[in-house]
N, CA, C and O atoms as a MOPAC input file, in Angstrom:
PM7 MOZYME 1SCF
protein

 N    -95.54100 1  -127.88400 1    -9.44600 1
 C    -95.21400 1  -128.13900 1    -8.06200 1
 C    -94.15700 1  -127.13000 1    -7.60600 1
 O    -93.28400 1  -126.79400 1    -8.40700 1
 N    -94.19300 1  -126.46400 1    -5.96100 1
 C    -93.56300 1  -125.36200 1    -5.92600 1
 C    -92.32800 1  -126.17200 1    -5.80100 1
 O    -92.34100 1  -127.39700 1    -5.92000 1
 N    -90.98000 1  -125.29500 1    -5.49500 1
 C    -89.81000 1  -126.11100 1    -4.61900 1
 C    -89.96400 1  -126.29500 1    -3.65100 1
 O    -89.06600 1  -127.05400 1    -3.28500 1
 N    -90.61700 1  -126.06800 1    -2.85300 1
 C    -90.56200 1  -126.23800 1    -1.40900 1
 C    -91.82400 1  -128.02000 1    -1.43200 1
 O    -91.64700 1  -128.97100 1    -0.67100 1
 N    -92.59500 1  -127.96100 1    -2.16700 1
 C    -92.80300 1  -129.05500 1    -2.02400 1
 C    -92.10200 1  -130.56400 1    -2.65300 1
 O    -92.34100 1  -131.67300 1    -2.17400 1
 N    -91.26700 1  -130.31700 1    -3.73600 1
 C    -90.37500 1  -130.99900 1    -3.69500 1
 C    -89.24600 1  -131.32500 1    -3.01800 1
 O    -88.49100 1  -132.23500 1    -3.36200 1
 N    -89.07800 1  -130.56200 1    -1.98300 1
 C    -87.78200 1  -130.47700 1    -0.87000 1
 C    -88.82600 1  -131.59600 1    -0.21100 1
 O    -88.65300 1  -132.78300 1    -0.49000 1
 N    -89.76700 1  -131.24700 1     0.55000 1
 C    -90.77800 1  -131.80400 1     1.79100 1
 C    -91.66400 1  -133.13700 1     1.39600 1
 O    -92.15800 1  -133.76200 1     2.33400 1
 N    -91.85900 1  -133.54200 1     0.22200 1
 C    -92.45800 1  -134.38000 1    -0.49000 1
 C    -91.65100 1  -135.55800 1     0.31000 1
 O    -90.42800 1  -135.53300 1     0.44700 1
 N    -92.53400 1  -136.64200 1     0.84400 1
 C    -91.64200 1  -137.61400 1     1.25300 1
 C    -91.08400 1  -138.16800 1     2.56200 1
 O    -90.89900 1  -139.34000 1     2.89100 1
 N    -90.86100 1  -137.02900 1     3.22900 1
 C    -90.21900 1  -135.92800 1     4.07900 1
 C    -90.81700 1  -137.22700 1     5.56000 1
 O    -91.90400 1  -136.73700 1     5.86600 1
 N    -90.69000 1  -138.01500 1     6.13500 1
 C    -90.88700 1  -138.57400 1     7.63600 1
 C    -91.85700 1  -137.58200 1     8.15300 1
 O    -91.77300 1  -136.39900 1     7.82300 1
 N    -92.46000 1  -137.87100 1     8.67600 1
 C    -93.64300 1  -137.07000 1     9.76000 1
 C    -94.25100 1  -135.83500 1     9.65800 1
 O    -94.85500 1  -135.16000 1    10.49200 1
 N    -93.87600 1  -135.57200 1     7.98400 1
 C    -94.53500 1  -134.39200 1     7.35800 1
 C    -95.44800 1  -134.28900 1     6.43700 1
 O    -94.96700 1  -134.66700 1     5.36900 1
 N    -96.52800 1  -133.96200 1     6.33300 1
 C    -97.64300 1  -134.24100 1     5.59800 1
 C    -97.99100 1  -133.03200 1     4.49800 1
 O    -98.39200 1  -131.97500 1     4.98600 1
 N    -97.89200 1  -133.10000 1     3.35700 1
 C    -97.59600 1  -132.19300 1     2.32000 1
 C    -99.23500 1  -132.20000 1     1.54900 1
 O    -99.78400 1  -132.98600 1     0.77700 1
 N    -99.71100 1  -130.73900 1     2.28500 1
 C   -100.76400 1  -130.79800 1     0.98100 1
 C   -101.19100 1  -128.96100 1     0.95900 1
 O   -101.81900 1  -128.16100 1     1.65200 1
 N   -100.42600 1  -128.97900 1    -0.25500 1
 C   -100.40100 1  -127.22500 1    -0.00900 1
 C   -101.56600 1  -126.22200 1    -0.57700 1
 O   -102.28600 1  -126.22500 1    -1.57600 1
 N   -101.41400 1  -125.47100 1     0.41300 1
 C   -100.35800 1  -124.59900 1     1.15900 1
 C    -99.60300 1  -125.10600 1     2.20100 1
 O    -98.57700 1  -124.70800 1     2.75300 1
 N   -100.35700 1  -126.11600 1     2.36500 1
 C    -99.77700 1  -126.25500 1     4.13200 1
 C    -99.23300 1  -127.85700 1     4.22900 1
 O    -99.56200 1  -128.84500 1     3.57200 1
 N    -98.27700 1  -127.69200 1     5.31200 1
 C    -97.60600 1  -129.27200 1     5.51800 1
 C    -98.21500 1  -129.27000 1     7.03800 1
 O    -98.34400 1  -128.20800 1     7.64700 1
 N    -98.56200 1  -130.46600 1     7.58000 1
 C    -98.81100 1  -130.81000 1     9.13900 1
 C    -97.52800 1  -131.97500 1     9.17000 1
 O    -97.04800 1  -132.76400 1     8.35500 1
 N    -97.25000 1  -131.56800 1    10.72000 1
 C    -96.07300 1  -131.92000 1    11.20900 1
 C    -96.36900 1  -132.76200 1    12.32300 1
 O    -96.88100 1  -132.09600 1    13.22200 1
 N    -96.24100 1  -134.01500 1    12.62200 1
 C    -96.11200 1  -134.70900 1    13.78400 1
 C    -94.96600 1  -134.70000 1    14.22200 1
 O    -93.83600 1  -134.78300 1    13.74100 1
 N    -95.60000 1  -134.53500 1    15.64700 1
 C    -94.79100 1  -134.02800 1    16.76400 1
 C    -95.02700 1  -135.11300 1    17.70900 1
 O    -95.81400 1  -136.03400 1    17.48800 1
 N    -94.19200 1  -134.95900 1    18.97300 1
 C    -94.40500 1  -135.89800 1    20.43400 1
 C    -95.50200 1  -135.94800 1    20.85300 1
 O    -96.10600 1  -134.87500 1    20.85900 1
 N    -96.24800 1  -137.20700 1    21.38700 1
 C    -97.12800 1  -137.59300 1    21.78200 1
 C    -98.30000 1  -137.10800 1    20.80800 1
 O    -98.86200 1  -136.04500 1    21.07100 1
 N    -98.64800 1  -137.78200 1    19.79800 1
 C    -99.69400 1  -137.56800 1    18.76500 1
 C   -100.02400 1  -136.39400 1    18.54400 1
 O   -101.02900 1  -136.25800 1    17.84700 1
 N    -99.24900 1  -135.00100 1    19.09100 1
 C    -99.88200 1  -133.79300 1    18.47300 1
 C    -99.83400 1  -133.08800 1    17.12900 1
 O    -98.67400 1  -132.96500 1    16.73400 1
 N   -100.31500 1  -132.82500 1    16.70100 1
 C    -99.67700 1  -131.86800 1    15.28400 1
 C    -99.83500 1  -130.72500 1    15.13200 1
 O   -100.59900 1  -130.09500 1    15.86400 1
 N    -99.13800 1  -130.14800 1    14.12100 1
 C    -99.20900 1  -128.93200 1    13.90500 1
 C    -99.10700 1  -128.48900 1    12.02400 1
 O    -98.51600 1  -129.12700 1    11.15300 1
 N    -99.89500 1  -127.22200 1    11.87600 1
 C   -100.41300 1  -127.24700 1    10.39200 1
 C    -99.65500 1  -125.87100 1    10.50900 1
 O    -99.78500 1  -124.93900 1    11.30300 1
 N    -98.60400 1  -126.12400 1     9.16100 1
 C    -97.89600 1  -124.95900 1     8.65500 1
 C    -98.48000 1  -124.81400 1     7.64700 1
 O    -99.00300 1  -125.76700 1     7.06900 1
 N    -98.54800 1  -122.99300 1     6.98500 1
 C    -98.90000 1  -122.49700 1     5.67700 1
 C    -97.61300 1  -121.97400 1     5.10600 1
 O    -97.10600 1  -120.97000 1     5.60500 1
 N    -97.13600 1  -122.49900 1     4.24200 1
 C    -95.75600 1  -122.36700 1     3.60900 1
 C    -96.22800 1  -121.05700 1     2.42700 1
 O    -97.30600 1  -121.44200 1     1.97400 1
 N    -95.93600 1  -119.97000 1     1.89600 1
 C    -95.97400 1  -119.15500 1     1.13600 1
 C    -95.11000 1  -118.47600 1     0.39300 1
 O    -94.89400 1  -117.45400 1     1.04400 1
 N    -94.43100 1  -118.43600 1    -0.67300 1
 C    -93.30700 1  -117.90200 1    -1.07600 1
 C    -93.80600 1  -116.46700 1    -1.49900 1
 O    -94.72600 1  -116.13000 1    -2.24400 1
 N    -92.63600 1  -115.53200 1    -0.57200 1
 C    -92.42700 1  -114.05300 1    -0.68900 1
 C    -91.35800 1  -113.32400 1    -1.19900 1
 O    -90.59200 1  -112.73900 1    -0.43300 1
 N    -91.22100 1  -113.29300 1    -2.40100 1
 C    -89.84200 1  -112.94400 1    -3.27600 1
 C    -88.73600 1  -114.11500 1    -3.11400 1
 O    -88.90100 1  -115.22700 1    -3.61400 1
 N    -87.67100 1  -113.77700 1    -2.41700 1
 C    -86.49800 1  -115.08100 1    -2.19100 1
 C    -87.09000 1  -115.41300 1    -0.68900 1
 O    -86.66000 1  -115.25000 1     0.45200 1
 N    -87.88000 1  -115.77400 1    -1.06500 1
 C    -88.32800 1  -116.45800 1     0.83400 1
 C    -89.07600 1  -116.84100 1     1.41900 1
 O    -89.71000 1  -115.86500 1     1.81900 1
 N    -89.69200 1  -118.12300 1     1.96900 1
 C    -90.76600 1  -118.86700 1     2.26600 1
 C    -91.17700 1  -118.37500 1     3.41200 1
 O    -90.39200 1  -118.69100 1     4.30500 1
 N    -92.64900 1  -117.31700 1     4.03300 1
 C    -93.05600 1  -117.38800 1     5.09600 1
 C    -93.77300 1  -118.72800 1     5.64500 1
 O    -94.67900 1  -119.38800 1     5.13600 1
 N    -93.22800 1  -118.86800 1     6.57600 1
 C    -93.95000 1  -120.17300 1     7.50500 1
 C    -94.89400 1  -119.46100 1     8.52100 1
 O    -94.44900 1  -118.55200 1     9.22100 1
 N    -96.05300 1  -119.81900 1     8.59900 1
 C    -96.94000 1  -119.27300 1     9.36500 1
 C    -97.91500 1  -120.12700 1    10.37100 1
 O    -97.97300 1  -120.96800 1     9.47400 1
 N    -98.53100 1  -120.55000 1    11.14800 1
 C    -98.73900 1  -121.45400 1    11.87500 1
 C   -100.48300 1  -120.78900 1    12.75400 1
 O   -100.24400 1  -119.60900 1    13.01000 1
 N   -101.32600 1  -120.97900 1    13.02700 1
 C   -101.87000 1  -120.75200 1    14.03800 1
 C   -102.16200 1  -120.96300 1    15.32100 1
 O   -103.01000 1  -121.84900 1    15.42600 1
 N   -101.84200 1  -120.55500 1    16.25900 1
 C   -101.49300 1  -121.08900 1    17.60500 1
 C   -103.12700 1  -121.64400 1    18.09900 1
 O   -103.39800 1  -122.84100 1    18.19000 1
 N   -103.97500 1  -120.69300 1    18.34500 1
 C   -104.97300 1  -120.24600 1    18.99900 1
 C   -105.94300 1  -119.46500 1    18.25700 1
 O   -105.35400 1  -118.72200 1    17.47200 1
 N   -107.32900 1  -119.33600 1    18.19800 1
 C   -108.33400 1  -118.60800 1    17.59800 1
 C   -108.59700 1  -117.29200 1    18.17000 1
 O   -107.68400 1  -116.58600 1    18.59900 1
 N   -109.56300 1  -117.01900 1    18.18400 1
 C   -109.55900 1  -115.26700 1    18.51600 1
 C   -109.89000 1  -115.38000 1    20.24300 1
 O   -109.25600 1  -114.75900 1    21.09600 1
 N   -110.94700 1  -116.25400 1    20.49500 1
 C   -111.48300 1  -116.60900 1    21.81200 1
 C   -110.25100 1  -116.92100 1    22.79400 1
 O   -109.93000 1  -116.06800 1    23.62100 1
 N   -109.65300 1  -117.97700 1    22.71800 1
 C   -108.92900 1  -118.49900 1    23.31200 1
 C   -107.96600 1  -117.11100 1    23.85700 1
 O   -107.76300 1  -116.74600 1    25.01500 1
 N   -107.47500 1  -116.51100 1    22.56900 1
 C   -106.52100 1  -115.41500 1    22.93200 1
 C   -106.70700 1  -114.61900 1    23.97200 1
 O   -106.22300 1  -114.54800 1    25.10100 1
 N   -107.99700 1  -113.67100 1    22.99600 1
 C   -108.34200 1  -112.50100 1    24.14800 1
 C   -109.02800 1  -112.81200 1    25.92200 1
 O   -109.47700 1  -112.06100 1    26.78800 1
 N   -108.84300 1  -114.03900 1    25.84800 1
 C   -108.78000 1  -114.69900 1    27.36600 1
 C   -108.03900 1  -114.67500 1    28.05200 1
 O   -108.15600 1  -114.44100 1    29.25500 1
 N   -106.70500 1  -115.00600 1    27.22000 1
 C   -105.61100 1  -114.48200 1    28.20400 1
 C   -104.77500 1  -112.78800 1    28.64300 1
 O   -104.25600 1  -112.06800 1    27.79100 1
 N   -104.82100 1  -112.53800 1    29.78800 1
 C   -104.48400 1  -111.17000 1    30.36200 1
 C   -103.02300 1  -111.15100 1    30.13100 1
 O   -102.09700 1  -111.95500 1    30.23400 1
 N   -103.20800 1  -109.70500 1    29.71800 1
 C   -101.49100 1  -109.42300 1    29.46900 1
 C   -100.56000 1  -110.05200 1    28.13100 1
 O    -99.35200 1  -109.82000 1    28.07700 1
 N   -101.32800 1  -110.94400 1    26.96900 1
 C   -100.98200 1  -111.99300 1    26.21900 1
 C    -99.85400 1  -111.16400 1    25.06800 1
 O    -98.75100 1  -111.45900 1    24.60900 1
 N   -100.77900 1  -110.01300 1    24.90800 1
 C    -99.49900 1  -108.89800 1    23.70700 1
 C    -97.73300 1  -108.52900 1    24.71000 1
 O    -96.54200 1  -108.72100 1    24.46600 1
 N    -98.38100 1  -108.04300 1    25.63700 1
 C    -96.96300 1  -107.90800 1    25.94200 1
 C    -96.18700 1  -108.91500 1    26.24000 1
 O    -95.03800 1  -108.96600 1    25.79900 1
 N    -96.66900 1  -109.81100 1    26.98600 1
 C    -95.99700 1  -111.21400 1    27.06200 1
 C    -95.50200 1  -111.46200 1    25.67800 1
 O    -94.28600 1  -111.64600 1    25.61700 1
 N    -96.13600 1  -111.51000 1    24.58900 1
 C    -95.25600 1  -111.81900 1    23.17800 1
 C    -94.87700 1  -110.74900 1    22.65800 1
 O    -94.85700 1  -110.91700 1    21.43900 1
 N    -94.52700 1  -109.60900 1    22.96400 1
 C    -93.76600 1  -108.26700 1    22.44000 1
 C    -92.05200 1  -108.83000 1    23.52600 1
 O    -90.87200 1  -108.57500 1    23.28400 1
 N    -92.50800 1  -109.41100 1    24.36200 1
 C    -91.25600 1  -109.19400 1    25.30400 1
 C    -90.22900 1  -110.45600 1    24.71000 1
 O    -89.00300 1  -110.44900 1    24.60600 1
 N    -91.37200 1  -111.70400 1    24.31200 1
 C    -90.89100 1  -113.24500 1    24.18400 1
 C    -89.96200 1  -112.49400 1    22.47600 1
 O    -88.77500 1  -112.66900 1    22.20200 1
 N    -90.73700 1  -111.89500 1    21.84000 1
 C    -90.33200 1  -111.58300 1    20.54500 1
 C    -89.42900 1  -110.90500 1    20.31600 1
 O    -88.72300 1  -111.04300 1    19.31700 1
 N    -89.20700 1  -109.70800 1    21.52000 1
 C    -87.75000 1  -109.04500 1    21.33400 1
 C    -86.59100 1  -110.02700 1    21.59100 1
 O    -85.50300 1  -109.78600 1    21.06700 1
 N    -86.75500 1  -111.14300 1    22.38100 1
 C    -85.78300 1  -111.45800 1    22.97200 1
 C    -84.99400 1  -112.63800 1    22.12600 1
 O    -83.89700 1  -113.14300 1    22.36500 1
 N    -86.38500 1  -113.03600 1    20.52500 1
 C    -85.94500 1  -114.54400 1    20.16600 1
 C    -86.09400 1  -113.41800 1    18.71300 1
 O    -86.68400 1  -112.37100 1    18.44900 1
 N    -85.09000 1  -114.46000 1    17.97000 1
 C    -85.44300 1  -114.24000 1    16.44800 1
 C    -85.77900 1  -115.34600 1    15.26900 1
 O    -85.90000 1  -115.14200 1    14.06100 1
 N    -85.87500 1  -116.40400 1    15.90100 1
 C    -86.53900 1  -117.48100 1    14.97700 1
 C    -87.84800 1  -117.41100 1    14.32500 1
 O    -88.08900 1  -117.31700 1    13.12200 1
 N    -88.85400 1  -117.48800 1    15.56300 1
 C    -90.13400 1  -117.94900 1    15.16300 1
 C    -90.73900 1  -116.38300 1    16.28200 1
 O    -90.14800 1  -115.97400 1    17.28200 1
 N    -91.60100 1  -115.99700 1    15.88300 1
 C    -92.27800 1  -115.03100 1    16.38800 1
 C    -93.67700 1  -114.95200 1    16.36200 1
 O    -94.16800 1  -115.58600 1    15.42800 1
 N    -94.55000 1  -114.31800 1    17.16100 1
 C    -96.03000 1  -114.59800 1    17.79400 1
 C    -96.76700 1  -113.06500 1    17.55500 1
 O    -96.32600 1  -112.04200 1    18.07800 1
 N    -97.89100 1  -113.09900 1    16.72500 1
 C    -98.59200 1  -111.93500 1    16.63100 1
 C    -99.86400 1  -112.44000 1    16.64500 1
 O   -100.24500 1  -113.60600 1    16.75300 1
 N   -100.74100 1  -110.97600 1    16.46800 1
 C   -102.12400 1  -111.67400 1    16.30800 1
 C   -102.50400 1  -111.11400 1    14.43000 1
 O   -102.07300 1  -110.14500 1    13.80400 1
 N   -103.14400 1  -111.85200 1    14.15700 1
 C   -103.42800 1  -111.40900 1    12.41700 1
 C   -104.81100 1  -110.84900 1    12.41000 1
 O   -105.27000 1  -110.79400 1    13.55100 1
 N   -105.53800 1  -110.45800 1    11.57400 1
 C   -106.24200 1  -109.99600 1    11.09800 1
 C   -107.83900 1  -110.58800 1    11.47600 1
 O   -108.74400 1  -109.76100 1    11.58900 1
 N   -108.11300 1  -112.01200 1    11.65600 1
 C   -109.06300 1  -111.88400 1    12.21800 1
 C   -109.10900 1  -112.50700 1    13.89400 1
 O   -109.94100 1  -113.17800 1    14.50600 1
 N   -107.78500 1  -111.91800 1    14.26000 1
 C   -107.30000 1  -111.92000 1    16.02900 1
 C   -107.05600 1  -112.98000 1    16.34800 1
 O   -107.09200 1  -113.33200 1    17.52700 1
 N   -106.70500 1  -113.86000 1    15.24000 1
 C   -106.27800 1  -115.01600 1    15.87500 1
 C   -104.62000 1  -115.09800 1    16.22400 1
 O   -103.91700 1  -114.53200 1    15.38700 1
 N   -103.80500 1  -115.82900 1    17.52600 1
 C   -102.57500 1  -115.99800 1    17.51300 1
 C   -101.98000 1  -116.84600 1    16.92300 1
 O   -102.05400 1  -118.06700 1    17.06200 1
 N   -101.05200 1  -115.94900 1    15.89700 1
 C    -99.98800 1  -117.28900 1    14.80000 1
 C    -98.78100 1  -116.35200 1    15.38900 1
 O    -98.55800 1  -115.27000 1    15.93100 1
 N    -98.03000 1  -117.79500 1    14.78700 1
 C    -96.67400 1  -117.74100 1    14.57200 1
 C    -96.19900 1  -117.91800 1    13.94700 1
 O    -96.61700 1  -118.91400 1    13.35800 1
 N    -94.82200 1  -117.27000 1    13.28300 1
 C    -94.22800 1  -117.06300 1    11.94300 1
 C    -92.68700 1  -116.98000 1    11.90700 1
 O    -92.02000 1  -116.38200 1    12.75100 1
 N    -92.14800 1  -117.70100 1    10.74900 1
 C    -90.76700 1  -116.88500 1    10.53400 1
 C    -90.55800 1  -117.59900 1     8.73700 1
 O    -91.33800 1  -118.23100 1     8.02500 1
 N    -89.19700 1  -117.13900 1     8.53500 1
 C    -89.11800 1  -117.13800 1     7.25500 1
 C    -87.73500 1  -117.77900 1     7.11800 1
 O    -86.79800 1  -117.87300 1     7.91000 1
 N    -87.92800 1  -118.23100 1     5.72900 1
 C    -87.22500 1  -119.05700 1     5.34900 1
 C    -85.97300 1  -119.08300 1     4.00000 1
 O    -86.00200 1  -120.30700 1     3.86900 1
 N    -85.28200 1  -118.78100 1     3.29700 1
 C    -84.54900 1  -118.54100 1     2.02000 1
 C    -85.00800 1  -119.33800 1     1.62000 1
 O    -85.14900 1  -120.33700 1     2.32500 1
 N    -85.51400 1  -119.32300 1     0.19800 1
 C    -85.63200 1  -120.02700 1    -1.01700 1
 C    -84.94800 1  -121.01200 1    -1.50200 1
 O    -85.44100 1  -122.08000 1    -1.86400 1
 N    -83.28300 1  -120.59700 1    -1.55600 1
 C    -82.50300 1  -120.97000 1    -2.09200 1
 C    -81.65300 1  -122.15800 1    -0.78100 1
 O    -80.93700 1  -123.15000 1    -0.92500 1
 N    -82.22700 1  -121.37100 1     0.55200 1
 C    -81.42700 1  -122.62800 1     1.34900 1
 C    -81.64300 1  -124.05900 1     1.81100 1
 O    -82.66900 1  -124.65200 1     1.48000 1
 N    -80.74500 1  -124.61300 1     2.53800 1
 C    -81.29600 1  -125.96700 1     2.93000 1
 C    -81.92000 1  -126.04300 1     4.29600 1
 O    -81.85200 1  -127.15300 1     4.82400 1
 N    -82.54500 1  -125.03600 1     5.01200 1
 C    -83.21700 1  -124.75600 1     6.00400 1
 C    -84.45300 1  -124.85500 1     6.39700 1
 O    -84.67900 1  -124.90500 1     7.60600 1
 N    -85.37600 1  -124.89700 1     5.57900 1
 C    -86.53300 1  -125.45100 1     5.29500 1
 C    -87.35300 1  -126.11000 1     6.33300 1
 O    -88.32100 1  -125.63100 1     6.92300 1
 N    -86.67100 1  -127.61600 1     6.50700 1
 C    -87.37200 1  -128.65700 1     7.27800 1
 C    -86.67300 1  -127.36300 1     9.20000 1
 O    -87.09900 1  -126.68400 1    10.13500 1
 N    -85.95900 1  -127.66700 1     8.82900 1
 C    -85.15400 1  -126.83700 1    10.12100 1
 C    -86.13000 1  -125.75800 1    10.98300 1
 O    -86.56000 1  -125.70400 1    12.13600 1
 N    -86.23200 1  -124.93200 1     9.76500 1
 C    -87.64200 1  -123.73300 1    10.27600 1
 C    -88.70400 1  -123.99200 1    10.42600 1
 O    -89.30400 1  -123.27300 1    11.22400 1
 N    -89.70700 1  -125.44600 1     9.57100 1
 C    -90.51900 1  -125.81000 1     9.88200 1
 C    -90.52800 1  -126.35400 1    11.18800 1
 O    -91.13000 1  -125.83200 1    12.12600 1
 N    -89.95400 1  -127.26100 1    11.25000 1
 C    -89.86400 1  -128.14100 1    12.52400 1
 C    -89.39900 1  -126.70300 1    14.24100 1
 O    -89.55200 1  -126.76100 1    15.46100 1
 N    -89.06900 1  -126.09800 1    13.67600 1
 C    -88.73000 1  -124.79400 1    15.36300 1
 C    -90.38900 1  -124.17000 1    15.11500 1
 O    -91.23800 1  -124.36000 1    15.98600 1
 N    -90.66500 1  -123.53600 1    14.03300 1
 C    -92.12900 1  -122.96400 1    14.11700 1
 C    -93.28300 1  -124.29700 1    14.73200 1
 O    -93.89400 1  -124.07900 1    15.77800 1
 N    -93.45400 1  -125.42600 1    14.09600 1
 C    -94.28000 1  -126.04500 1    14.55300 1
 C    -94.06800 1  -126.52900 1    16.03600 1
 O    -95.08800 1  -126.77900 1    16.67900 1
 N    -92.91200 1  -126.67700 1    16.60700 1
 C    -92.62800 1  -126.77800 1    17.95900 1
 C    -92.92900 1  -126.04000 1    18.95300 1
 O    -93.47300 1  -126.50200 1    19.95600 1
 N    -92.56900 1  -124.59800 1    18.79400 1
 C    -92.84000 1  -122.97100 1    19.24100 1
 C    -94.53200 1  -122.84100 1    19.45100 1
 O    -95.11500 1  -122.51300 1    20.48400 1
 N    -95.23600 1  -123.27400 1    17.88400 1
 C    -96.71500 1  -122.72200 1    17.87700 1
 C    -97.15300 1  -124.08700 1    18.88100 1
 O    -98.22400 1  -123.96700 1    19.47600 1
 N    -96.22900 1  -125.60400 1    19.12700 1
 C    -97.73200 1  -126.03100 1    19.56400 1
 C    -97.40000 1  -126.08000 1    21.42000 1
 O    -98.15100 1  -126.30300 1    22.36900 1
 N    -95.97900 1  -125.77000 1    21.33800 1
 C    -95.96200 1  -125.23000 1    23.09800 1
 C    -96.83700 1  -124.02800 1    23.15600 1
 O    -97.69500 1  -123.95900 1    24.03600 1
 N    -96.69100 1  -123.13000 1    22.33300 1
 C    -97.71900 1  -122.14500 1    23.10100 1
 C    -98.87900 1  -122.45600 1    22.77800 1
 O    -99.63300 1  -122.20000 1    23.71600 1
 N    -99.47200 1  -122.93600 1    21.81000 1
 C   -101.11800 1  -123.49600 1    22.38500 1
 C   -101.33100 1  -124.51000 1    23.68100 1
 O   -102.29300 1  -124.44900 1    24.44700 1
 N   -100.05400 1  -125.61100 1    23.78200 1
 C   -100.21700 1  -126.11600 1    25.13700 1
 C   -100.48700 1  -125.49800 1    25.86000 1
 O   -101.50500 1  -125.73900 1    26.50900 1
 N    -99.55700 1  -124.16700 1    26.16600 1
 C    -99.60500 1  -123.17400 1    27.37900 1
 C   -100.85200 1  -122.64400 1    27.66400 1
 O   -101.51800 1  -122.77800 1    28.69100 1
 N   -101.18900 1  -121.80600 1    26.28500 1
 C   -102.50900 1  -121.37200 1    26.31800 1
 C   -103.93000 1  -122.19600 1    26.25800 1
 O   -105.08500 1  -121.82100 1    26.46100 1
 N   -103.57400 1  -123.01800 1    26.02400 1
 C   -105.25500 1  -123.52900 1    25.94700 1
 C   -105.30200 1  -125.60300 1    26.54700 1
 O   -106.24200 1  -126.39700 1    26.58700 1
 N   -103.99500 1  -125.73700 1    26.85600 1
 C   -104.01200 1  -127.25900 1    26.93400 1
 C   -104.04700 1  -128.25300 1    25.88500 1
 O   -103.56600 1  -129.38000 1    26.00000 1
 N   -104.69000 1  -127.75800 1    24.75600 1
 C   -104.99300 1  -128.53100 1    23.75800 1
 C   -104.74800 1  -128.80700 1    22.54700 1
 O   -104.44600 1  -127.77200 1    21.95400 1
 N   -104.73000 1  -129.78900 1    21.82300 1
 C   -104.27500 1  -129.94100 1    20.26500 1
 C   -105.02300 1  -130.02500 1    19.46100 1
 O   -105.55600 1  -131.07500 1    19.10200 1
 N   -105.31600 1  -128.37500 1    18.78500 1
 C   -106.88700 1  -127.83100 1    17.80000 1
 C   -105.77000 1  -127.73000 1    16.40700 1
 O   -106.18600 1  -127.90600 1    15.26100 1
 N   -104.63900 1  -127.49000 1    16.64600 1
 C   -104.03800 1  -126.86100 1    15.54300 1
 C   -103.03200 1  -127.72800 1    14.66100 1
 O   -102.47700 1  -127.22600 1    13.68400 1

């Protein structure tokens, strides 16, 4: 069992089955984190939106080049097969964990609200 699932094991409104924990949030929505350890440091990664949804919206990269310069928590790209996630990272060694989960899963499921109305993720 990694550490990070012994930190989260247990954990109120967090659902542990890894890679990934889902997080309940306000008004029955959730959200599915992929927890990954990268040397001293857990990427949290999230998917906002699929490839469709994205390239629907006009202007959507710079809008998150601008949102991303301006924040350094949780940040918005598109990955590899164009779908929009969101990500940030975490120390190994700290007690920050639930902290970063809970801002990423908040972050990814306002912006799928924004973008699409709905709770897919």
């Amino acid at each position: 069992m990694a550490n990070w699932e012994r930190q989260l094991r247990g954990v109120r409104d967090l659902e542990v089955d890894p890679p990934y924990v889902t997080l309940r949030l306000a008004d029955k929505r959730t959200q599915r984190v992929r927890i990954d350890q990268v040397g001293e440091a857990y990427l949290l990664q999230a998917v906002v939106c699929g490839r469709a949804a994205a390239d629907a919206v006009p202007g959507l990269m710079a809008h998150l080049w601008r949102r991303n310069r301006s924040r350094s928590a949780v940040g918005f790209r598109r990955d590899a097969r164009r779908r929009l996630v969101g990500e940030c990272w975490s120390p190994v060694d700290g007690d920050t964990l639930r902290l970063q989960l809970e801002a990423l899963a908040f972050e990814c499921d306002r912006m799928e609200q924004l973008l699409t109305g709905a709770d897919r993720r």
